[in-house]
MARLO-104169 format. One line per 5 residues: for each residue x, y, z of C-alpha. Coordinates in Angstrom, 1 decimal. Example, Ala and Ser with C-alpha at 12.3 -4.5 7.8 and 13.67 -1.06 7.14 Angstrom:
BEGIN
12.3 -4.5 7.8; 13.7 -1.1 7.1
//
This chain:
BEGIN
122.2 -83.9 64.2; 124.5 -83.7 67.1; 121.9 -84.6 69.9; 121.1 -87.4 67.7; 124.8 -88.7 67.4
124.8 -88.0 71.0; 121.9 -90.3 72.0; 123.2 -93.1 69.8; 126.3 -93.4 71.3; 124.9 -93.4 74.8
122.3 -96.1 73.4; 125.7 -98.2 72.2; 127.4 -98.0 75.6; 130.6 -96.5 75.0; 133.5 -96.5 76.8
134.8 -93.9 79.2; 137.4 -92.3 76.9; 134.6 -92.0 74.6; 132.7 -90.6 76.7; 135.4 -88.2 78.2
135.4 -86.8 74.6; 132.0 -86.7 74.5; 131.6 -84.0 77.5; 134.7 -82.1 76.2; 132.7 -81.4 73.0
129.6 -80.2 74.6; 131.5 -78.2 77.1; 133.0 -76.5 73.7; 129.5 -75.8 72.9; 128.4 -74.6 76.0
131.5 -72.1 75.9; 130.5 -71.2 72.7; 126.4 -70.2 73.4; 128.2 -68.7 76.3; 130.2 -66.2 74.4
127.5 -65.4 71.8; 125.1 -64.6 74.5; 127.6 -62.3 75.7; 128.4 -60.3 72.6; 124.5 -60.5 71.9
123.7 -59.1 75.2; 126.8 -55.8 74.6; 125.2 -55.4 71.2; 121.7 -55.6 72.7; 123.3 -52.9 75.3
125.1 -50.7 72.4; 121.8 -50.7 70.7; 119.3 -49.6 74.0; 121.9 -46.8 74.4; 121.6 -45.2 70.8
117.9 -45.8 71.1; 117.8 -43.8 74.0; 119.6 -41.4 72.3; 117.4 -41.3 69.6; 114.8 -40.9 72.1
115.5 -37.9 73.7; 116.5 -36.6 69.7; 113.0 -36.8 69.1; 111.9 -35.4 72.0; 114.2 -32.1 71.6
112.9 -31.6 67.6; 109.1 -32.5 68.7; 109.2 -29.4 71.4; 111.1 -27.2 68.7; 108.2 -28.4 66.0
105.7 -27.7 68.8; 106.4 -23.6 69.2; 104.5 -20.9 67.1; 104.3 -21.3 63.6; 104.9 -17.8 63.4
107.9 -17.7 65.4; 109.9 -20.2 63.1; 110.6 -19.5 59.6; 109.1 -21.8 56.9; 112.5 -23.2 55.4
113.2 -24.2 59.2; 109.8 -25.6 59.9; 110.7 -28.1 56.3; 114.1 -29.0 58.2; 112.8 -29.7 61.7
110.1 -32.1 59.6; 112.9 -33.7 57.8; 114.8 -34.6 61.1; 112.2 -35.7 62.8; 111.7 -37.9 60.2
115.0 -39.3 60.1; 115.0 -39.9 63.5; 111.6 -41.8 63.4; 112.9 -44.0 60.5; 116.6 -44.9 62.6
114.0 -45.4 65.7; 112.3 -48.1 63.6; 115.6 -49.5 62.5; 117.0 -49.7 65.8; 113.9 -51.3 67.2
113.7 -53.9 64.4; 118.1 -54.1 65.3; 117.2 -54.9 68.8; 113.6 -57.5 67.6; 116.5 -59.4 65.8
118.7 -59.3 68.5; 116.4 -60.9 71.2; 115.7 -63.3 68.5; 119.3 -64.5 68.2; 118.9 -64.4 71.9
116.1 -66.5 72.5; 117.8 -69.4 70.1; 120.7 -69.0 71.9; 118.6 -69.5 75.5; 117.0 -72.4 73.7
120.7 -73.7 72.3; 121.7 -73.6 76.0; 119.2 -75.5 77.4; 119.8 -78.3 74.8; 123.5 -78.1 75.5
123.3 -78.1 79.0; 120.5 -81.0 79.3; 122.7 -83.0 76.9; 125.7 -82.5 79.0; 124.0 -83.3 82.2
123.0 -86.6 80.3; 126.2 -87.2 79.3; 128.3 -86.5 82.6; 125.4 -88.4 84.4; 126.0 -91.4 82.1
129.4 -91.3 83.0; 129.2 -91.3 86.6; 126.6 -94.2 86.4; 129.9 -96.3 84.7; 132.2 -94.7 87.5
129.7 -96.1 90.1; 129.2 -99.3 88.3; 132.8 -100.0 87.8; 132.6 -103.2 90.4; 128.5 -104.3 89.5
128.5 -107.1 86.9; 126.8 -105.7 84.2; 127.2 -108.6 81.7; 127.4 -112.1 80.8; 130.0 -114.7 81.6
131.9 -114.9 78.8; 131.4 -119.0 78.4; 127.7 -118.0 78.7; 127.8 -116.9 74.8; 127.8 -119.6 72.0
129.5 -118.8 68.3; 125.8 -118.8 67.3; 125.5 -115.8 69.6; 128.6 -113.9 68.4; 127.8 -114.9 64.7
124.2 -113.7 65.2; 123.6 -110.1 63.3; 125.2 -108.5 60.5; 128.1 -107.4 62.2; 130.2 -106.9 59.4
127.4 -104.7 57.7; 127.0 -102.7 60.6; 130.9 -102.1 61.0; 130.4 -101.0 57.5; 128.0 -98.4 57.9
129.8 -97.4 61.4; 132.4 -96.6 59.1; 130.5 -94.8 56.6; 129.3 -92.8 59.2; 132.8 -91.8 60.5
134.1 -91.0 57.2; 130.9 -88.4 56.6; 132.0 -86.9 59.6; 135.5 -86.6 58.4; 134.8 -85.1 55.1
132.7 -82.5 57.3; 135.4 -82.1 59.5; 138.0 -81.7 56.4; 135.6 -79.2 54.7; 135.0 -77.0 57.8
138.8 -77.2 58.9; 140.4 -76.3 55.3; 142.2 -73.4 56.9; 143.3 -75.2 60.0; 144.5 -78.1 58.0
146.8 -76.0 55.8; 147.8 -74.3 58.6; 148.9 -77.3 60.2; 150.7 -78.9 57.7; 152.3 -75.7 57.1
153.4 -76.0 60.5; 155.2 -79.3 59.8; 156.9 -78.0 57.0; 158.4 -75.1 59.0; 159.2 -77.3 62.2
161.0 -79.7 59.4; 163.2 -77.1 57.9; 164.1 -75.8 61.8; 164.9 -79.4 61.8; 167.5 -80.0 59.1
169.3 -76.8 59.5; 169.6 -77.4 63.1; 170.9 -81.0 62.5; 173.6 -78.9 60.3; 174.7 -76.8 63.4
174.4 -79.8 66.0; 176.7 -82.5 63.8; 179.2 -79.3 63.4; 179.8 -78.9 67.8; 179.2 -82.4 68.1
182.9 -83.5 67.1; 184.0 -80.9 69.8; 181.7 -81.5 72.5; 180.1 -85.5 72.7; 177.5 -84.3 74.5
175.1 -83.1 71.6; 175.7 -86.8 70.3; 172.4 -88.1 72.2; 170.6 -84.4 70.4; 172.0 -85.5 67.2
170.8 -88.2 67.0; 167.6 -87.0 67.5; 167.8 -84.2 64.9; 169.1 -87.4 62.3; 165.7 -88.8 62.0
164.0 -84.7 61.1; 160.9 -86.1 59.7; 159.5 -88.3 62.4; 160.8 -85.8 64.8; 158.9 -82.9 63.3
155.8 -85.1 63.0; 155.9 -86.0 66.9; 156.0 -81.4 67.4; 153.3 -81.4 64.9; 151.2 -84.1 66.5
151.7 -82.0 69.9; 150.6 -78.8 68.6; 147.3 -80.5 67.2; 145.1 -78.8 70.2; 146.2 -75.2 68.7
144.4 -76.1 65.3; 141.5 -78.1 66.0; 138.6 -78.5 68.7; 137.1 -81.2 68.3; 138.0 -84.2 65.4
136.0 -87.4 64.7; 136.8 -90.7 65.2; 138.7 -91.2 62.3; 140.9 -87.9 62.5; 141.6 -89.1 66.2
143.0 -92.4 65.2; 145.3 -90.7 62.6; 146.8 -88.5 64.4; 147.4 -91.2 67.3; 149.1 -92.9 64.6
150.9 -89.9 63.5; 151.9 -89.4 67.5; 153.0 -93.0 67.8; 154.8 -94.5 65.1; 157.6 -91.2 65.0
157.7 -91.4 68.9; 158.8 -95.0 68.7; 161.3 -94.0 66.2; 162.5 -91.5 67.9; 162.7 -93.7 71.0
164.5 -96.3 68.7; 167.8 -94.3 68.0; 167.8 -93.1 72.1; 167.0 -97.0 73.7; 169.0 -99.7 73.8
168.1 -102.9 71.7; 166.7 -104.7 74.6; 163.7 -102.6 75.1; 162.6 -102.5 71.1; 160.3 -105.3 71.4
158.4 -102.9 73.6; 157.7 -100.4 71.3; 157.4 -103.2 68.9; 154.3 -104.3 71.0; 152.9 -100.8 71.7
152.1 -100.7 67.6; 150.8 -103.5 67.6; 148.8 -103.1 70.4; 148.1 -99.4 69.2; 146.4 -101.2 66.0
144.1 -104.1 67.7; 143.0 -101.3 70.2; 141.8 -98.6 66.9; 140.2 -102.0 65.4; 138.4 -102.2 68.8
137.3 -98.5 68.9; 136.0 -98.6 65.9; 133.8 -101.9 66.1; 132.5 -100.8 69.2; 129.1 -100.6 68.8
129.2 -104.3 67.9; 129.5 -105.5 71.5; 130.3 -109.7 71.2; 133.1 -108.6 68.7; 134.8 -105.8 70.4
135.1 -108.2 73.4; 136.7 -110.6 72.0; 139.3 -108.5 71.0; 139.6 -106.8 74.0; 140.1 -110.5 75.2
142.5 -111.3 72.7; 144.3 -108.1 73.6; 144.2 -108.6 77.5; 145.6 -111.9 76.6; 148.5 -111.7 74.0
149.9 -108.8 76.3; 150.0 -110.6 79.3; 151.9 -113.2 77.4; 154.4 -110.3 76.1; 154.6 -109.0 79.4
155.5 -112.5 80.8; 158.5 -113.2 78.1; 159.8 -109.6 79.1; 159.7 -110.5 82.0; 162.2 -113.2 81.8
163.9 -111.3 79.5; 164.5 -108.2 81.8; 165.5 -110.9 84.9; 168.4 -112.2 82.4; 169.3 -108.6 81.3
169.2 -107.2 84.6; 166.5 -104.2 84.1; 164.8 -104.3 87.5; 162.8 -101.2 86.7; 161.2 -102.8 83.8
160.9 -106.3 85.1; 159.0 -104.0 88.2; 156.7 -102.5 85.7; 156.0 -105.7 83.8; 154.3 -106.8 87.1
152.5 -104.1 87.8; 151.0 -104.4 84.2; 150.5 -107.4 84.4; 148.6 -107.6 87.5; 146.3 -104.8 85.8
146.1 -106.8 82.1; 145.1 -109.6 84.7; 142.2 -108.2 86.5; 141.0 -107.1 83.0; 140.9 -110.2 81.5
139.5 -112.2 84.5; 136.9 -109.2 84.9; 135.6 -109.8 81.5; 135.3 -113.9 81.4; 133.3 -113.4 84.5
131.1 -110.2 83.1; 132.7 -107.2 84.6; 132.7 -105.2 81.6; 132.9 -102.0 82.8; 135.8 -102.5 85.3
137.6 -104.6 82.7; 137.3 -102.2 80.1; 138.2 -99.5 82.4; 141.6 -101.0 83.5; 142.6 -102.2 80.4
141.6 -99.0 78.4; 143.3 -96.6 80.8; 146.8 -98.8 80.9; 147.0 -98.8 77.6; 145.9 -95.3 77.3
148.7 -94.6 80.1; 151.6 -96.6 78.0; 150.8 -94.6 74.8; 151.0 -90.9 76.5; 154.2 -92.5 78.4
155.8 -93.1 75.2; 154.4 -89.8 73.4; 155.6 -87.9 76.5; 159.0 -89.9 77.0; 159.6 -88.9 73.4
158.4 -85.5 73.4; 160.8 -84.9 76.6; 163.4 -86.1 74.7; 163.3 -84.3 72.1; 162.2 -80.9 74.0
166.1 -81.6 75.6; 167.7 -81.8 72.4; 166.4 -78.8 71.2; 166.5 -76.8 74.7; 170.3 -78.1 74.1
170.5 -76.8 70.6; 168.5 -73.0 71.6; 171.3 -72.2 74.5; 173.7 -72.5 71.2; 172.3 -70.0 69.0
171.4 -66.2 69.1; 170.0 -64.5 71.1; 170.8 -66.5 74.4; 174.5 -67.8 72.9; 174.7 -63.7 73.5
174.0 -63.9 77.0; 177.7 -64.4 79.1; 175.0 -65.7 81.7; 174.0 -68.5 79.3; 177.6 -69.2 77.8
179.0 -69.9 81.3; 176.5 -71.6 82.8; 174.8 -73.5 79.6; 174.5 -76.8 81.9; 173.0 -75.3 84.7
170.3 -73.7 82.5; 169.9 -76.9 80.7; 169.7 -78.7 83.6; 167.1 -76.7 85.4; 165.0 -76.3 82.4
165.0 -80.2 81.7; 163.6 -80.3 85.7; 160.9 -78.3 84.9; 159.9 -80.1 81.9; 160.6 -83.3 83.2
158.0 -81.9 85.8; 155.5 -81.0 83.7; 155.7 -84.1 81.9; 155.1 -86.3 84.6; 152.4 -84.1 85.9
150.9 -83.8 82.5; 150.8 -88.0 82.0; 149.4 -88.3 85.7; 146.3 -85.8 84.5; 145.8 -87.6 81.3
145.8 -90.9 82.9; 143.7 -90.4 85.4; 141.3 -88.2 82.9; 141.1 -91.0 80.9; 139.8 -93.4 83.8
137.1 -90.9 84.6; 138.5 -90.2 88.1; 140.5 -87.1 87.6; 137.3 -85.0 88.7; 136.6 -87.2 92.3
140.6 -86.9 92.3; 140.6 -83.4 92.3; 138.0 -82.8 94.4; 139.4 -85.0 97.0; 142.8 -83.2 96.9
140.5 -79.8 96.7; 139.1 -81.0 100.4; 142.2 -81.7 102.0; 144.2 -78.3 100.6; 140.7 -76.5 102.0
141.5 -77.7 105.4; 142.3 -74.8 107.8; 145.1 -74.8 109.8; 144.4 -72.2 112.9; 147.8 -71.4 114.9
147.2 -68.6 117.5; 145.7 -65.9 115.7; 146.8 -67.2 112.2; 144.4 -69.0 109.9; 145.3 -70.0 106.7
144.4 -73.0 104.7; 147.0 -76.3 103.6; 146.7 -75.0 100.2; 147.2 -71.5 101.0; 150.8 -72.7 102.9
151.7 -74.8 99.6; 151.0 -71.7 97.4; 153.3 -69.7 99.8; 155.9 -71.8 99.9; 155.6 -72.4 95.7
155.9 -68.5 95.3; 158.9 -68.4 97.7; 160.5 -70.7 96.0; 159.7 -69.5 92.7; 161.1 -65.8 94.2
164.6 -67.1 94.9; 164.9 -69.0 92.3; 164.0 -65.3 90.1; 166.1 -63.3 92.4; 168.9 -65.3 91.9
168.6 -65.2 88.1; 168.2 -61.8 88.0; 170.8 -61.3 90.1; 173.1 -63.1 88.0; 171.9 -62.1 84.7
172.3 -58.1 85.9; 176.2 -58.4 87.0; 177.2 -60.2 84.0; 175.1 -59.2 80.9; 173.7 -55.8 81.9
176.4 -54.1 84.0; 178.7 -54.4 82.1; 177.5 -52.4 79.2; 177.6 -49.0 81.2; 180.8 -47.4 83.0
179.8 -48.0 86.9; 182.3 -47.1 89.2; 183.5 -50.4 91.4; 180.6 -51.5 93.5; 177.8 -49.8 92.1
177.1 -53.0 90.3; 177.1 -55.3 93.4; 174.5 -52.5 95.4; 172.3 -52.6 92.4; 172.0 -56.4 91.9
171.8 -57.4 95.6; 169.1 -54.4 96.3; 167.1 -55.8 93.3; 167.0 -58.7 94.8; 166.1 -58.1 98.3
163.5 -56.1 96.4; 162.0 -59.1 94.6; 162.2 -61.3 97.7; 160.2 -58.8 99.5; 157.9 -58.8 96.9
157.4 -63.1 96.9; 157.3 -62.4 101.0; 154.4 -60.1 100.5; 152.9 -62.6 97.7; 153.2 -65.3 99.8
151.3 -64.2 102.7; 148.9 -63.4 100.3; 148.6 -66.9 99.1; 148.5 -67.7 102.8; 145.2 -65.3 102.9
147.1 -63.9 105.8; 145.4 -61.0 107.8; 147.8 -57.7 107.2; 146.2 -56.1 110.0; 147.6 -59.0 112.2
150.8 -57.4 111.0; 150.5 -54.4 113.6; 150.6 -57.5 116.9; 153.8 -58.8 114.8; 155.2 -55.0 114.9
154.7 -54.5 118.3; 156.3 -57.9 119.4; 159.1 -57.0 117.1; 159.5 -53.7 118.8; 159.2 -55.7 122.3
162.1 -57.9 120.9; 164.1 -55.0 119.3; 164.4 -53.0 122.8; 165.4 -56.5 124.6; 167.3 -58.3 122.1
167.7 -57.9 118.5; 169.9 -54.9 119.1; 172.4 -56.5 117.5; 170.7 -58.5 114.7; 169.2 -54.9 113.9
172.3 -53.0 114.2; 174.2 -55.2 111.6; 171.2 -55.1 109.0; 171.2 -51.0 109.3; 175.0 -51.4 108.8
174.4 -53.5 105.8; 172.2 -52.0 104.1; 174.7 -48.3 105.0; 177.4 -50.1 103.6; 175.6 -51.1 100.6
174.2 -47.0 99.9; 177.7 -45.5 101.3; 180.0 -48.0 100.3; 183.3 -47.3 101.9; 184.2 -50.7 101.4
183.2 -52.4 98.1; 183.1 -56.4 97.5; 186.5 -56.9 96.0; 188.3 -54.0 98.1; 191.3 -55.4 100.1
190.5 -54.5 103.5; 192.5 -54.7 107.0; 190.5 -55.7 110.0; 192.0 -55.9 113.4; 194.9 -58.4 112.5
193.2 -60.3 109.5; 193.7 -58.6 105.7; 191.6 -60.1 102.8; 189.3 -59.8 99.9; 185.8 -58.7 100.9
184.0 -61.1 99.0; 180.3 -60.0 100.3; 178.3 -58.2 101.6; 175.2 -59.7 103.4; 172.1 -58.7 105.7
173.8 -59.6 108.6; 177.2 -60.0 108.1; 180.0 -60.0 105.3; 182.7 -62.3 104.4; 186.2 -61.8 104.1
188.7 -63.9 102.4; 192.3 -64.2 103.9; 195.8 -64.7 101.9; 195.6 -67.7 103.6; 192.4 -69.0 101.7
190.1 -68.5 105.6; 187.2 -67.0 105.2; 186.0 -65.1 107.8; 182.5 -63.7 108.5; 182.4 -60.3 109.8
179.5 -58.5 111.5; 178.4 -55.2 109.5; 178.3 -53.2 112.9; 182.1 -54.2 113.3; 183.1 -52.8 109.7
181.3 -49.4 110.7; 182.3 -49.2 114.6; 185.8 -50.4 114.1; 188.9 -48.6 112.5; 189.0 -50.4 108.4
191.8 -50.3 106.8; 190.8 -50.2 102.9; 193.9 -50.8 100.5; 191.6 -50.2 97.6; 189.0 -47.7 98.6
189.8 -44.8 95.9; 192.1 -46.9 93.4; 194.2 -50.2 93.5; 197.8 -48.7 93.6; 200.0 -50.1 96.3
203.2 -49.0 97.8; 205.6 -51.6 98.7; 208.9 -50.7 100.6; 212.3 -53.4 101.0; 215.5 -52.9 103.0
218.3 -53.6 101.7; 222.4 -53.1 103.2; 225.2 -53.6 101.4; 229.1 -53.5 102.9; 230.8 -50.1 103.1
233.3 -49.4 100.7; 230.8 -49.2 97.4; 229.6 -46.4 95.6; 226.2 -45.5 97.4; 225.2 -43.5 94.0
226.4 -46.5 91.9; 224.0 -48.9 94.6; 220.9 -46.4 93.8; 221.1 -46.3 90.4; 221.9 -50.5 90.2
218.3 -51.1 92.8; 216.3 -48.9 90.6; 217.2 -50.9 87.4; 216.7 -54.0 89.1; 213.5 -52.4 90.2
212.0 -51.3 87.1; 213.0 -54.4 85.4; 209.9 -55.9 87.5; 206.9 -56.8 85.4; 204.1 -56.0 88.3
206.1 -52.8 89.1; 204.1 -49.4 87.8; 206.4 -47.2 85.4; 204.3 -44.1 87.6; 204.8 -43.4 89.8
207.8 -44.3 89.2; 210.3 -46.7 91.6; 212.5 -44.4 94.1; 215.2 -45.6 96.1; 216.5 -43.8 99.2
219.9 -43.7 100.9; 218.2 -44.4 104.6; 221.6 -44.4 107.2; 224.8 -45.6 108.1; 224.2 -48.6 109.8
226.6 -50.6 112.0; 227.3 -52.7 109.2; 226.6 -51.6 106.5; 224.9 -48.8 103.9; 220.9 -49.0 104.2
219.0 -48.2 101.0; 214.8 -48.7 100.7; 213.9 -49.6 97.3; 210.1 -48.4 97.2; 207.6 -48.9 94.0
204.1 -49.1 93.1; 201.9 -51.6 92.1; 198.2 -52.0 90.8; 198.4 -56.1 92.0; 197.2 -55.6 95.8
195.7 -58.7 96.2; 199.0 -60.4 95.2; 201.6 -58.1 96.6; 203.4 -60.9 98.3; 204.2 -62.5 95.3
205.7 -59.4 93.8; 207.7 -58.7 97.0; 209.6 -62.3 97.0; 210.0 -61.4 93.7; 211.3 -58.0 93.8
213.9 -59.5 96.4; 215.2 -62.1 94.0; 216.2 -59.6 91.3; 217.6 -57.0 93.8; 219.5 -60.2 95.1
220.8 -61.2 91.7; 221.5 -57.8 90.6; 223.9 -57.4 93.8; 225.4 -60.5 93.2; 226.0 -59.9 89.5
227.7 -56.4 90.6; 229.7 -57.9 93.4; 228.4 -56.3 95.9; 228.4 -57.8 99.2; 225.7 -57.9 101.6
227.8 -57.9 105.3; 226.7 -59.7 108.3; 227.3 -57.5 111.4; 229.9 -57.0 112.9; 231.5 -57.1 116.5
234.8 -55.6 117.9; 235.8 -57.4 121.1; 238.6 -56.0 123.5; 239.8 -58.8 126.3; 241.6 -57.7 129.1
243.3 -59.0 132.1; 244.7 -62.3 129.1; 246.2 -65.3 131.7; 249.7 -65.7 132.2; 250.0 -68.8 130.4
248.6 -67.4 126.9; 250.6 -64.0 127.3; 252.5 -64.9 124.2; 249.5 -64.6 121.9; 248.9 -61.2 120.4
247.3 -58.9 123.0; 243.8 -57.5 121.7; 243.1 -59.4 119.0; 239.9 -59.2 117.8; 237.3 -61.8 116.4
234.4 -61.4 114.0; 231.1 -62.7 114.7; 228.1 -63.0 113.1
//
């Protein structure tokens, strides 16, 4: 029955999406035969091996049977005759197991040939209509007279077309029961997920205005679980007939454009407005396509009333200001053009091949569009809820993991409506082999040969390394690391040697992908030894210190270190070199070598405490006791100070001037330990001041001698304070 549907359908001249379905079933049942030949051929195997077995049974018991009577007891003699002949009757079952068995397989060789002559018809028929795309193959359309187009009983043959398709749909429904209720099941599901998700998404909305655009997706539940349902419909059925296939593309189309309704603005509704329409005269075409004057005229019809919609949106868009649209309202209007001109003047094929694949390409834009649409609202919605609302990686960095996910699937969109487009103009195959051809090309430089598609895969998987690396990376050092006591810096060694571990594993990936030689690797060794002993020295040196400084770690990222003059934060630790961060906000990029050859001065290396030491004088006269005990209040009334050790303060000298005292204390703030100086100062300051105490300038004693005459009368050795 199927080769006979087959052959009438080629005798009726479909069209190439039609016949793009066509192939795709009998490649199913080529897979099919394929696979049952398979398991026919194990079980045919399975069942040679136990006759063998049985085999060499027999043989055993017939030499045991064949000994002197006399030498084997009677009751044993009855046993070895009662095992033989069990072993003769399994030897007749198995060789009647494996008679059926090359049966089966015969039909199945036979199956194959059927399938495999009937698909070669089928793809040849197609690439006669791909070759035949710019041959008139009809009329002119002014050639036919009503009489012509009213000639037959088109109507009665619609009719039976239809009777036809609806017998294969009630053999479709009975033989996909399971599938069916599966399906909707599936629908039901996705539309609870729906509704309680809507729940959640109108609760963060008020606090984050974001989720509006995803809320207003998740308003409209029914249509948008209908679109998911619609897009999982390859998971429950192979192949559905004509009448299933125009449901469903209903099903896809009329929630997509609902969906699209609540995300567009007003001024492109008439668009999806005109896609249903459209949708319906092109179904009504399909299905009165074997009547050929009839289902011309309403592709005419079609071509027509959507150029004049294109050419008021047109207008339209110029007044509105949507260049992008008015741009693609050209282009599909030039295309609707060609199609309508090529069928008045009998170009059926390329007419129906332009027009069918742009309107095949708006409807998958749309599905897609929508689908992509709502895939963001609920990738939005999934970084919300458990498990990944868990991740500290996800709550800090929800928009970056939104965003990259949304370029992937914008990706994949794109790529996905390019395949389907160009599948259903019949040119994906000559496509892909032409783009096969040019990523074959070789590309010889020196002793490397490696192919364009080989460096694309290379550079893919590099790409794809970092991009793991880097998530790894991240996801270790803030949702894995923490959960276990690590000492400071173990952390950063593990993440950053997990990642130089998985970007050597995309390098070694990727010169695989390049189909690189690795015995060209020892001539890259030796030039790299060459280079090494004239001059990488230093490039080598500093990624042997790195990767010591990583294992050892006398200095750990975070650790305020001294080099030379400059103190900072080290904030990491590279191949090469590391980078430093300054008080003053400079960072400065340090060779490894230099942190290893040079004297380091680590503030931090075994814990964060830090001693900090101030000078203070006050005049002569007070109490030094009474000063001590007044600086180490003022002292421990500090907030960064540490109780312990605790603050000490030391009577130092007898200055010129005054008493000297160092106030010294601890603190855990290193990194900040000029703020808690200036800081310390004021209170000492204030604490002074509140006590009376006086901080003295210096002091000078000056003796003149030899005073002129004329200024005698002024006291002799007076003396004058300076500062």
């Amino acid at each position: 029955r199927q080769v006979s549907n087959t052959l009438k359908l080629l005798a009726k001249n479909p069209s190439m999406p039609e016949l793009r379905d066509l192939e795709s079933e009998w490649e199913v049942h080529e897979s099919d035969l394929k696979a049952a030949n398979d398991r026919l051929t194990a079980l045919d195997s399975q069942r040679a091996a136990e006759q063998t077995s049985l085999d060499e049974q027999s043989k055993t018991w017939s030499a045991t049977a064949a000994q002197e009577p006399a030498e084997i007891p009677t009751e044993l003699q009855q046993s070895i005759a009662e095992v033989r002949a069990s072993i003769l009757e399994l030897q007749k079952k198995e060789f009647d197991a494996r008679g059926r068995i090359l049966l089966a397989q015969t039909q199945v060789a036979r199956a194959q040939t059927r399938v495999k002559s009937m698909l070669a018809t089928v793809r040849r028929t197609r690439e006669s209509k791909v070759e035949r795309v710019f041959v008139r193959d009809g009329l002119p359309f002014w050639r036919f007279s009503l009489k012509d187009f009213l000639s037959g009983n088109w109507v009665g043959n619609l009719m039976v077309s239809l009777e036809s398709d609806k017998d294969d749909l009630f053999v479709f429904a009975a033989a996909n029961a399971e599938h069916f209720f599966l399906h909707c099941l599936s629908f039901l599901l996705v539309l609870a997920g729906l509704r309680w998700a809507r729940v959640k998404i109108k609760a963060w909305s008020e606090q984050e205005p974001v989720l509006s655009r995803t809320l207003s997706i998740l308003s409209a539940p029914v249509s948008t679980a209908l679109l998911l349902t619609v897009f999982l419909t390859p998971l429950f059925y192979t192949r559905a007939p004509v009448l299933v296939v125009v449901g469903l593309a209903a099903l896809a189309l009329v929630p997509a454009t609902m969906v699209l309704r609540r995300l567009l603005e007003p001024a492109l509704y008439p668009l999806l407005n005109a896609l249903i329409v459209l949708f319906c005269c092109d179904q009504m075409r399909q299905l009165s396509v074997s009547q050929a004057h009839f289902s011309r005229v309403l592709f005419l019809l079609e071509m027509a009333g959507t150029l004049v919609f294109l050419t008021w949106m047109r207008s339209r868009s110029r007044v509105s200001g949507h260049h992008r649209l008015r741009a693609a309202c050209y282009l599909l209007s030039a295309i609707f053009s060609v199609a309508l001109l090529g069928n008045l003047l009998g170009y059926l094929e390329l007419s129906y091949w332009l027009g069918d694949g742009a309107i095949v390409s708006a409807y998958m834009g749309v599905f897609l569009y929508a689908s992509l649409e709502v895939t963001s609202g609920l990738i939005l919605f999934t970084l919300r809820v458990p498990p990944l609302s868990l991740l500290a990686s996800v709550r800090e960095n929800r928009h970056r993991f939104r965003s990259s996910v949304l370029h992937l699937v914008r990706f994949t969109a794109v790529l996905l409506w390019l395949v389907l487009t160009l599948d259903s103009m019949a040119i994906l195959a000559p496509v892909s082999d032409f783009l096969s051809s040019i990523l074959q090309g070789h590309i010889v430089l020196g002793a490397l040969n490696f192919t364009l598609g080989g460096l694309f895969s290379a550079l893919l998987v590099l790409w794809l390394t970092g991009r793991i690396s880097r998530l790894s990376q991240y996801v270790l050092e803030l949702d894995v690391f923490p959960r276990f006591q690590m000492e400071r810096g173990v952390d950063y060694t593990l993440s950053t040697l997990m990642r130089y571990l998985i970007l050597m594993i995309g390098v070694l990936f990727g010169l695989a992908a390049m189909g690189v030689d690795t015995t060209k690797f020892t001539i890259v060794a030796g030039a790299l030894g060459v280079g090494i002993g004239f001059g990488l020295q230093n490039i080598v040196n500093n990624f042997v210190s790195g990767i010591i400084l990583l294992f050892e770690r006398p200095i750990k990222v975070g650790d305020l270190i001294q080099v030379g003059e400059q103190t900072g934060l080290l904030k990491q630790v590279g191949l090469r070199a590391s980078v430093m961060r300054t008080t003053e906000g400079a960072e400065i990029i340090v060779p490894n070598g230099q942190l290893l050859s040079t004297q380091v001065t680590n503030w931090t290396l075994s814990d964060p405490l830090r001693r900090l030491h101030l000078d203070i004088g006050v005049a002569y006269g007070n109490k030094p006791r009474d000063v001590i005990a007044l600086l180490l209040e003022a002292a421990s009334q500090c907030g960064d100070v540490l109780p312990e050790p605790k603050p000490n303060v030391l009577f130092v000298g007898l200055g010129e001037s005054s008493l000297d005292f160092r106030v010294q204390v601890w603190t855990k703030r290193s990194t900040t330990y000029p703020v808690l100086q200036s800081d310390l100062l004021l209170r000492l300051y204030e604490a002074l001041e509140k006590a009376n105490i006086e901080i003295p300038f210096p002091h000078r004693t000056i003796t003149v001698d030899n005073w002129p005459e004329q200024e005698k009368s002024a006291p002799a050795g007076s003396a004058t304070e300076t500062p």
